[in-house]
N, CA, C and O atoms as a Tripos MOL2 file, in Angstrom:
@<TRIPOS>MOLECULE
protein
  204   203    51     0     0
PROTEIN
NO_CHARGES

@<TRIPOS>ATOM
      1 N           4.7160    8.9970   38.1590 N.3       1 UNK1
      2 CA          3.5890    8.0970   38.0170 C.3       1 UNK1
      3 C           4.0340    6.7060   38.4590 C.2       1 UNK1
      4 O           4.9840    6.0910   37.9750 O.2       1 UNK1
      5 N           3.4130    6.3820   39.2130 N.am      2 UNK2
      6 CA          3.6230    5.2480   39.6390 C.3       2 UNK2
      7 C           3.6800    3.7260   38.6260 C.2       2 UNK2
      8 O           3.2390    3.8970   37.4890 O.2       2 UNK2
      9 N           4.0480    2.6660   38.8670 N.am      3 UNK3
     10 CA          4.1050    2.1340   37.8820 C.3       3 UNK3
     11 C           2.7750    0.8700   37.7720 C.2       3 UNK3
     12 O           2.7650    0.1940   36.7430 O.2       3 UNK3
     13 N           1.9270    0.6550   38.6170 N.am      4 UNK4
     14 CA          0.9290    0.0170   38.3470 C.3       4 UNK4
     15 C          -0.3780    1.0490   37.9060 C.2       4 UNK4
     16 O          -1.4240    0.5730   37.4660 O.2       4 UNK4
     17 N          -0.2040    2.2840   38.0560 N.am      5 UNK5
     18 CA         -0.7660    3.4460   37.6450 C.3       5 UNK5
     19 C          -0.2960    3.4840   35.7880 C.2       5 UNK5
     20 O          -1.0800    3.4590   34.8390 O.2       5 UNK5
     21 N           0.5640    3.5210   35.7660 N.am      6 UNK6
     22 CA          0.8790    2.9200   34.0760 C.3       6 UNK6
     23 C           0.6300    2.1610   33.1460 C.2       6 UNK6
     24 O           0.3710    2.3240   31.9540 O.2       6 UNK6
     25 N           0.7840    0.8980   34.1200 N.am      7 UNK7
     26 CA          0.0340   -0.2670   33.2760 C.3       7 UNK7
     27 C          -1.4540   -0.0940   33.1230 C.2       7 UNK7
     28 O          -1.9640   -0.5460   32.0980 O.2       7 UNK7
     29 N          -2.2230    0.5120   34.0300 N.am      8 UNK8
     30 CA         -3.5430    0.4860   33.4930 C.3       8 UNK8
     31 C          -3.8340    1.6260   32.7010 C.2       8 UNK8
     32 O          -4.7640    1.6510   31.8950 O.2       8 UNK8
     33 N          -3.0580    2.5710   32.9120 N.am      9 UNK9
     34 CA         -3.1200    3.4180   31.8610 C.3       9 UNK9
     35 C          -2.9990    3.0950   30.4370 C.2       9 UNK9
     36 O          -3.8560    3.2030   29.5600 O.2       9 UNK9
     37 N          -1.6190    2.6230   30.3420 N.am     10 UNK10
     38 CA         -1.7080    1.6280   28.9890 C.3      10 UNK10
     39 C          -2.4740    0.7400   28.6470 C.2      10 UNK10
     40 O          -2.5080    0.4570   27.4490 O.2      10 UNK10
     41 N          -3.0950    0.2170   29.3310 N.am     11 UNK11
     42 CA         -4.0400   -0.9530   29.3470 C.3      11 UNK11
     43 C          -5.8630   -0.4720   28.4260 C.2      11 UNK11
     44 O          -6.6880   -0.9880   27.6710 O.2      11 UNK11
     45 N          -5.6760    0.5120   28.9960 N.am     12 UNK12
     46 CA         -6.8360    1.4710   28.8920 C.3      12 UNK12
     47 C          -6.8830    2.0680   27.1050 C.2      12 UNK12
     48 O          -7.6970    2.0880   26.1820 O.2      12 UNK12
     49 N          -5.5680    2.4650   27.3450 N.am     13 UNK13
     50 CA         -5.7650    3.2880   25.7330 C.3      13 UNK13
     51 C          -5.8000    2.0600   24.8960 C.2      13 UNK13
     52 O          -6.4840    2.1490   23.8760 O.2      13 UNK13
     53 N          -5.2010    0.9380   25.1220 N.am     14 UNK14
     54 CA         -5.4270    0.0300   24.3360 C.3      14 UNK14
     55 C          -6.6330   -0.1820   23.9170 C.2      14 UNK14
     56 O          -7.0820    0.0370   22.7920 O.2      14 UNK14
     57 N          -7.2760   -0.7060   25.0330 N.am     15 UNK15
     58 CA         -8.7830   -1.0300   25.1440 C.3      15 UNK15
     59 C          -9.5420    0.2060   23.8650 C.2      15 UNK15
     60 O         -10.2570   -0.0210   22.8890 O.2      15 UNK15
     61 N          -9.1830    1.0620   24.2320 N.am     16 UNK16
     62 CA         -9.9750    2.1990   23.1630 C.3      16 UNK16
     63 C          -9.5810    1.8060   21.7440 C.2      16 UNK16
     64 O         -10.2340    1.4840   20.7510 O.2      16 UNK16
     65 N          -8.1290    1.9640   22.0300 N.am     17 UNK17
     66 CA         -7.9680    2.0370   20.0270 C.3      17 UNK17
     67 C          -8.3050   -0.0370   19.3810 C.2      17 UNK17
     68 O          -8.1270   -0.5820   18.2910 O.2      17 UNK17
     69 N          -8.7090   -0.4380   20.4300 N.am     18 UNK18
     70 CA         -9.4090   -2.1020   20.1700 C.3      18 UNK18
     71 C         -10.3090   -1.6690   19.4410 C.2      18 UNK18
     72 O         -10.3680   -1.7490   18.2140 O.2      18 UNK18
     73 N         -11.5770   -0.8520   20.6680 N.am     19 UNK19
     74 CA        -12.4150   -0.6230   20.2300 C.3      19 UNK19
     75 C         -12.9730   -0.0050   18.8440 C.2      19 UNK19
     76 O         -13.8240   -0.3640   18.0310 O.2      19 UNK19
     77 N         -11.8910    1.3480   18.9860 N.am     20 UNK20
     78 CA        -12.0400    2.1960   17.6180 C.3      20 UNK20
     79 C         -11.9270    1.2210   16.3130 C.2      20 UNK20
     80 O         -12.6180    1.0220   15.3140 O.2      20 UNK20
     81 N         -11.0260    0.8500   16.6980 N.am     21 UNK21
     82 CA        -10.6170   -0.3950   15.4890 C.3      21 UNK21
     83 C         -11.7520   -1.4930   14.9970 C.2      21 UNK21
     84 O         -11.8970   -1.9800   13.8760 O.2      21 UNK21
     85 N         -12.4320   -1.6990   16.0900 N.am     22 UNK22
     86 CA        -13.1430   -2.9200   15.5930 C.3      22 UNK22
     87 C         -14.8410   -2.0150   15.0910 C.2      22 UNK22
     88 O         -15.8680   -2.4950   14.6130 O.2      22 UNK22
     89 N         -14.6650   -1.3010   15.2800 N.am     23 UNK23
     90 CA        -15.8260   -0.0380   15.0360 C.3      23 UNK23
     91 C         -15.6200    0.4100   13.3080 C.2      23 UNK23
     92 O         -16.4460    0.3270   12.3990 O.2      23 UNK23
     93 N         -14.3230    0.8600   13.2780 N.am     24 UNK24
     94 CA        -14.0630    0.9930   11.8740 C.3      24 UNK24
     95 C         -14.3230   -0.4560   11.1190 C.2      24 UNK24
     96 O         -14.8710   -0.3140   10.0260 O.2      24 UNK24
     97 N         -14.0030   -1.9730   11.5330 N.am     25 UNK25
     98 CA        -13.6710   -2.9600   11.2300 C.3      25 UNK25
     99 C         -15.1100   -2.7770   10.1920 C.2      25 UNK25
    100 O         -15.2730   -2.6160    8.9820 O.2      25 UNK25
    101 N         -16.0200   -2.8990   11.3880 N.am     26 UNK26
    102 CA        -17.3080   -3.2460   11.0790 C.3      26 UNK26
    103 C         -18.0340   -1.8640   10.1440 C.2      26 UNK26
    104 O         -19.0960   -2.1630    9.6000 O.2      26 UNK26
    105 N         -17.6490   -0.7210    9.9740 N.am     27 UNK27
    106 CA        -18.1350    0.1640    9.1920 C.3      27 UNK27
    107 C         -17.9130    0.0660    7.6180 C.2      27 UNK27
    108 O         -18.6670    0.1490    6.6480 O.2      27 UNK27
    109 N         -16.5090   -0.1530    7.7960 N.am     28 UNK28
    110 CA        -15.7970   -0.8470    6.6240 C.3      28 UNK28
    111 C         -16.3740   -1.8400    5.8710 C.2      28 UNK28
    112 O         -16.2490   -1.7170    4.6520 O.2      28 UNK28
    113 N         -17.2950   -3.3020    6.5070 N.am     29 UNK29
    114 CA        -17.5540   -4.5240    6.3930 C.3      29 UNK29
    115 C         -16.5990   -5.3220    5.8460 C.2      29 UNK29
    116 O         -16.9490   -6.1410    4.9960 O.2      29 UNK29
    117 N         -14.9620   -5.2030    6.3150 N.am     30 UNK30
    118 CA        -14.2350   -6.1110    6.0890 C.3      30 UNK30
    119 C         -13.6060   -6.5030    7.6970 C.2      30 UNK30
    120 O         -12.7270   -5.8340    8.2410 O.2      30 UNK30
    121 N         -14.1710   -7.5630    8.2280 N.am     31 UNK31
    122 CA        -14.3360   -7.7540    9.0910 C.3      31 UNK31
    123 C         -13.2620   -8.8300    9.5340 C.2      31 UNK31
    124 O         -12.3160   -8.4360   10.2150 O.2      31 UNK31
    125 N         -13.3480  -10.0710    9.2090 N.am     32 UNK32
    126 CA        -13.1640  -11.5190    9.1410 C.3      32 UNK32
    127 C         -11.2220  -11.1460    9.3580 C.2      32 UNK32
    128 O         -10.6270  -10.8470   10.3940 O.2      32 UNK32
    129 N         -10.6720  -11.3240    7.9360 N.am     33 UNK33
    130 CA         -9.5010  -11.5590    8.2870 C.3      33 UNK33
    131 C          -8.6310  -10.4670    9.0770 C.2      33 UNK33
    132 O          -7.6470  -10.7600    9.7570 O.2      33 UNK33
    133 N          -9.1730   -9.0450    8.8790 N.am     34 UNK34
    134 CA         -8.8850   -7.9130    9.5170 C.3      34 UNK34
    135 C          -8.9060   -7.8940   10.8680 C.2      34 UNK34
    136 O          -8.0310   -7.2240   11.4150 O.2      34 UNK34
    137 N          -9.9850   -8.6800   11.7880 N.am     35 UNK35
    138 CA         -9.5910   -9.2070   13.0760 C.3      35 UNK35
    139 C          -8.4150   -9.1120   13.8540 C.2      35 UNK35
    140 O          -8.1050   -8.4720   14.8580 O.2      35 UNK35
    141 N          -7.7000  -10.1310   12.9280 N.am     36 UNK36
    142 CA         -6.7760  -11.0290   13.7570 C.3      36 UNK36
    143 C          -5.6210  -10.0050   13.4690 C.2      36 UNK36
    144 O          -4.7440  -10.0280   14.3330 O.2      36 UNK36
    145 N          -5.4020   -8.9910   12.3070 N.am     37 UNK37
    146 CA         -4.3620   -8.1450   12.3150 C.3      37 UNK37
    147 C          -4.7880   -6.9040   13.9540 C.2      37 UNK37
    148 O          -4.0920   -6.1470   14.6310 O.2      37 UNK37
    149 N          -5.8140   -7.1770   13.9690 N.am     38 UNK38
    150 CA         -6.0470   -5.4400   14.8520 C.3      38 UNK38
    151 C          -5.4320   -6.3120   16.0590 C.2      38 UNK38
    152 O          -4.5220   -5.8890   16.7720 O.2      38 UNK38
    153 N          -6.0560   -7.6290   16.2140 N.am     39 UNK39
    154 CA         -5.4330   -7.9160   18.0590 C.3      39 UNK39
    155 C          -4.0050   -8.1320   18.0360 C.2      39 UNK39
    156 O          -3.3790   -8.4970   19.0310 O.2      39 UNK39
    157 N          -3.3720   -7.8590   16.6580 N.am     40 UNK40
    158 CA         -2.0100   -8.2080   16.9360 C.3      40 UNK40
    159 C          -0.8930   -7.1030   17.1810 C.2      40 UNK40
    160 O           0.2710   -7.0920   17.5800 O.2      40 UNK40
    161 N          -1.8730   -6.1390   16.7220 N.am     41 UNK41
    162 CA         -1.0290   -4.8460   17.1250 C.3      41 UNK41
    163 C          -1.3240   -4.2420   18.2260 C.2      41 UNK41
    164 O          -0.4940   -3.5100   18.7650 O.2      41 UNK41
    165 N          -2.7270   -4.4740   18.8200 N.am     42 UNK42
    166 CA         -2.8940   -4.0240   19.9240 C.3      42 UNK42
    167 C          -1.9540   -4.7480   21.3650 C.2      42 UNK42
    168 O          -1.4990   -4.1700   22.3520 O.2      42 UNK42
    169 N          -1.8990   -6.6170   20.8740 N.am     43 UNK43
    170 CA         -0.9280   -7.1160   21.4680 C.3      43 UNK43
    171 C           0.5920   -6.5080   21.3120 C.2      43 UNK43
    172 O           1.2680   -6.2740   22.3130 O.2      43 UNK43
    173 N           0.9730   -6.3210   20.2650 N.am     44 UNK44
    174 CA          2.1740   -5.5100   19.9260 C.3      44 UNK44
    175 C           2.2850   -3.9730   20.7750 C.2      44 UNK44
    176 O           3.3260   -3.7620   21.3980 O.2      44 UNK44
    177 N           1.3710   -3.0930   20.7780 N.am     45 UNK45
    178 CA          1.3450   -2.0210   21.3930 C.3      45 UNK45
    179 C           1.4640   -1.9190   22.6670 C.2      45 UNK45
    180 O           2.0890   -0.9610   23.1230 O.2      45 UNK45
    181 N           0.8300   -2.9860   23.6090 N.am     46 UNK46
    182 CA          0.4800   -2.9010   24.8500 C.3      46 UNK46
    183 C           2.0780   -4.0520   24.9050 C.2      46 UNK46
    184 O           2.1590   -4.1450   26.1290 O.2      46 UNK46
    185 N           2.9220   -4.6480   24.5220 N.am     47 UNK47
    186 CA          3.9130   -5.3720   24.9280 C.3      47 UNK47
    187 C           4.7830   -4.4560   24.8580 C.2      47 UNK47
    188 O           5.2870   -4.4430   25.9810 O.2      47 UNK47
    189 N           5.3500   -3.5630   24.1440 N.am     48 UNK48
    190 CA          6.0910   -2.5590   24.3010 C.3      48 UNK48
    191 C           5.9870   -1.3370   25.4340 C.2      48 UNK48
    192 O           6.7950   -0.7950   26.1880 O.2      48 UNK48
    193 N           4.4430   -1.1790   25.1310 N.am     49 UNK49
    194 CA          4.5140    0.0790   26.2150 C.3      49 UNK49
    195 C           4.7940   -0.1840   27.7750 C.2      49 UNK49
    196 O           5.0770    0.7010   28.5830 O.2      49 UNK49
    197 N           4.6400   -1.8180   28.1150 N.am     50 UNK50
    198 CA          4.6370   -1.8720   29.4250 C.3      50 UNK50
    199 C           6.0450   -2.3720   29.8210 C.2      50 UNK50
    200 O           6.3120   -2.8990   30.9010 O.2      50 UNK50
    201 N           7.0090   -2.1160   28.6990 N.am     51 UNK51
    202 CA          8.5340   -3.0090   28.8800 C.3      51 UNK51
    203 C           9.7520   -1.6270   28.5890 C.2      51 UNK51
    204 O          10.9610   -1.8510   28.6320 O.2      51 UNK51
@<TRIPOS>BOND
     1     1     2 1
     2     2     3 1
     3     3     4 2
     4     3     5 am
     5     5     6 1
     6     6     7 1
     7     7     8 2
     8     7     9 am
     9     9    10 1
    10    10    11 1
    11    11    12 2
    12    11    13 am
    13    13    14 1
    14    14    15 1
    15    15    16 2
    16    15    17 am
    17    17    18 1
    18    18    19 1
    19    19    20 2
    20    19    21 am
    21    21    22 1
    22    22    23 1
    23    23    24 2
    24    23    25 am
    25    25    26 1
    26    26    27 1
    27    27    28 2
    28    27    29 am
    29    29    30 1
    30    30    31 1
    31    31    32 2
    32    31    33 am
    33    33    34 1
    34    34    35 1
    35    35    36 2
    36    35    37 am
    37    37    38 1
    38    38    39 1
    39    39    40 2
    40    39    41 am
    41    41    42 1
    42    42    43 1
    43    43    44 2
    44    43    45 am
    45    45    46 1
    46    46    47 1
    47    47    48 2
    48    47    49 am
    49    49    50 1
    50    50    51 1
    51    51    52 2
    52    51    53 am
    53    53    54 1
    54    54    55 1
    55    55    56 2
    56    55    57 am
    57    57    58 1
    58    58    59 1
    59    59    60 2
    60    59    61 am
    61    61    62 1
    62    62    63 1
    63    63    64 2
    64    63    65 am
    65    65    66 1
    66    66    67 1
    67    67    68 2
    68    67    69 am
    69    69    70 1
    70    70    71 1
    71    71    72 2
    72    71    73 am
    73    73    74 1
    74    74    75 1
    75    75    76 2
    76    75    77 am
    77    77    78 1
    78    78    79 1
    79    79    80 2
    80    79    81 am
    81    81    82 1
    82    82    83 1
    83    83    84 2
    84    83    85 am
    85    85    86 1
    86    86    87 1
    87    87    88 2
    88    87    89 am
    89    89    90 1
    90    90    91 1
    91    91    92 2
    92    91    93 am
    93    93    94 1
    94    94    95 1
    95    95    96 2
    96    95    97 am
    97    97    98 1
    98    98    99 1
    99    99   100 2
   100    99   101 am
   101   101   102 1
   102   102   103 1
   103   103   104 2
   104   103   105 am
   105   105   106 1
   106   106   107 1
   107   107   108 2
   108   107   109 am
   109   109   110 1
   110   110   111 1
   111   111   112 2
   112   111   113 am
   113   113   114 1
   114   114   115 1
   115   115   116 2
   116   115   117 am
   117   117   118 1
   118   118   119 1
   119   119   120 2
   120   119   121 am
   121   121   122 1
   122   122   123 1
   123   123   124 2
   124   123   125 am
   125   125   126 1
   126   126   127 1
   127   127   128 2
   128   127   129 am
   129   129   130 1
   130   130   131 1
   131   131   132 2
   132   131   133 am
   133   133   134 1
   134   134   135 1
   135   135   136 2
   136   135   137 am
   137   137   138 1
   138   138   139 1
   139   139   140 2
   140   139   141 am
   141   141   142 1
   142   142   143 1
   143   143   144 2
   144   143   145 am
   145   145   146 1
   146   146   147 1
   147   147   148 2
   148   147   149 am
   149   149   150 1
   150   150   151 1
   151   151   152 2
   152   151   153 am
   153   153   154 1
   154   154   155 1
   155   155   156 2
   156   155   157 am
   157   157   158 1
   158   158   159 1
   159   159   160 2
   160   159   161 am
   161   161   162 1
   162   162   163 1
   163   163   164 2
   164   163   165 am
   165   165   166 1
   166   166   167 1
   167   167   168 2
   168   167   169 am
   169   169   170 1
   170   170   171 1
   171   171   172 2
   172   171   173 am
   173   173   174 1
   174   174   175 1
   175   175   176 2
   176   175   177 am
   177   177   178 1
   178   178   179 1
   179   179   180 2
   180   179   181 am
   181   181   182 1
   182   182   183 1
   183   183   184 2
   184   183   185 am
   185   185   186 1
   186   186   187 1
   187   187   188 2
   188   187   189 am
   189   189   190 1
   190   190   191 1
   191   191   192 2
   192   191   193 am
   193   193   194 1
   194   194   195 1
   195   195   196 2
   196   195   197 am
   197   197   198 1
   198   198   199 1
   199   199   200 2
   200   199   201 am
   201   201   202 1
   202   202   203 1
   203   203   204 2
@<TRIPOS>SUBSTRUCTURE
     1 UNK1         2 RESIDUE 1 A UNK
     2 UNK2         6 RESIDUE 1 A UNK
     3 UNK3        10 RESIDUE 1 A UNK
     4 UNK4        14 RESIDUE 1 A UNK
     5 UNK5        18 RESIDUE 1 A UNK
     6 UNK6        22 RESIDUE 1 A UNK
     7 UNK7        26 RESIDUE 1 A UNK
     8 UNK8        30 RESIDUE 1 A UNK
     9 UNK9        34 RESIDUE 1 A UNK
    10 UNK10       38 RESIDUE 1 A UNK
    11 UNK11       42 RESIDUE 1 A UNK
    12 UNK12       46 RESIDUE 1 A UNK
    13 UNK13       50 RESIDUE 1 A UNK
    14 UNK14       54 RESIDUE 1 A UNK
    15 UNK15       58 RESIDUE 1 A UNK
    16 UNK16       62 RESIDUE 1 A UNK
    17 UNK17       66 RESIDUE 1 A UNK
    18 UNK18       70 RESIDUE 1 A UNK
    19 UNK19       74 RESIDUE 1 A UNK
    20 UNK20       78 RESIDUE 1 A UNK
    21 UNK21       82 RESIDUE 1 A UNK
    22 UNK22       86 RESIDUE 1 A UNK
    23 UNK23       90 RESIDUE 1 A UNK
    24 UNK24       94 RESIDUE 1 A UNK
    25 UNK25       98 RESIDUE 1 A UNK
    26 UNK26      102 RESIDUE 1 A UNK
    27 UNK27      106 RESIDUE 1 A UNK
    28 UNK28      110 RESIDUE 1 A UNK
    29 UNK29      114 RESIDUE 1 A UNK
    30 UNK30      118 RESIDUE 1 A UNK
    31 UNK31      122 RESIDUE 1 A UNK
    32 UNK32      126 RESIDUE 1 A UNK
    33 UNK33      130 RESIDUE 1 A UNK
    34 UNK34      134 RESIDUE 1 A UNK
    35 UNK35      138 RESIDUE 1 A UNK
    36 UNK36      142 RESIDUE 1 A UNK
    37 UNK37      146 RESIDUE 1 A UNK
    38 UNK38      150 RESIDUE 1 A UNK
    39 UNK39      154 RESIDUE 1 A UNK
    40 UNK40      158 RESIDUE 1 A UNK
    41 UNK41      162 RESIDUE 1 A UNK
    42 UNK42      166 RESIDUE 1 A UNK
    43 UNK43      170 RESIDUE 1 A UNK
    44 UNK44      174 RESIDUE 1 A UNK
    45 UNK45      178 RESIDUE 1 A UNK
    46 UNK46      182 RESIDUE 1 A UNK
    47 UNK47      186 RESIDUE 1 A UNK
    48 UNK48      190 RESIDUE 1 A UNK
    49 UNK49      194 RESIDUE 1 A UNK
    50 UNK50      198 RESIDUE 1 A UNK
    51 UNK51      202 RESIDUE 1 A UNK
């Protein structure tokens, strides 16, 4: 696999489990401070996978 073929791959699943996440966020209705933990792991996830 090529390697700009990777990054968007990774890029991608991120994007989903964002989504899933902020889907649960809002089902949940704890929304507010729970935010800022989900973009930090998704930042965390996607910094590892592409290194």
């Amino acid at each position: 696999m090529s390697d700009e073929r990777y990054k968007r791959l990774i890029h991608g699943i991120c994007g989903g489990i964002f989504l899933i996440g902020l889907a649960i966020l809002f089902y949940l209705d704890i929304f507010w401070p729970w935010i800022l933990a989900l973009v930090g792991i998704i930042i965390i996830i996607e910094t590892i996978a592409k290194h």
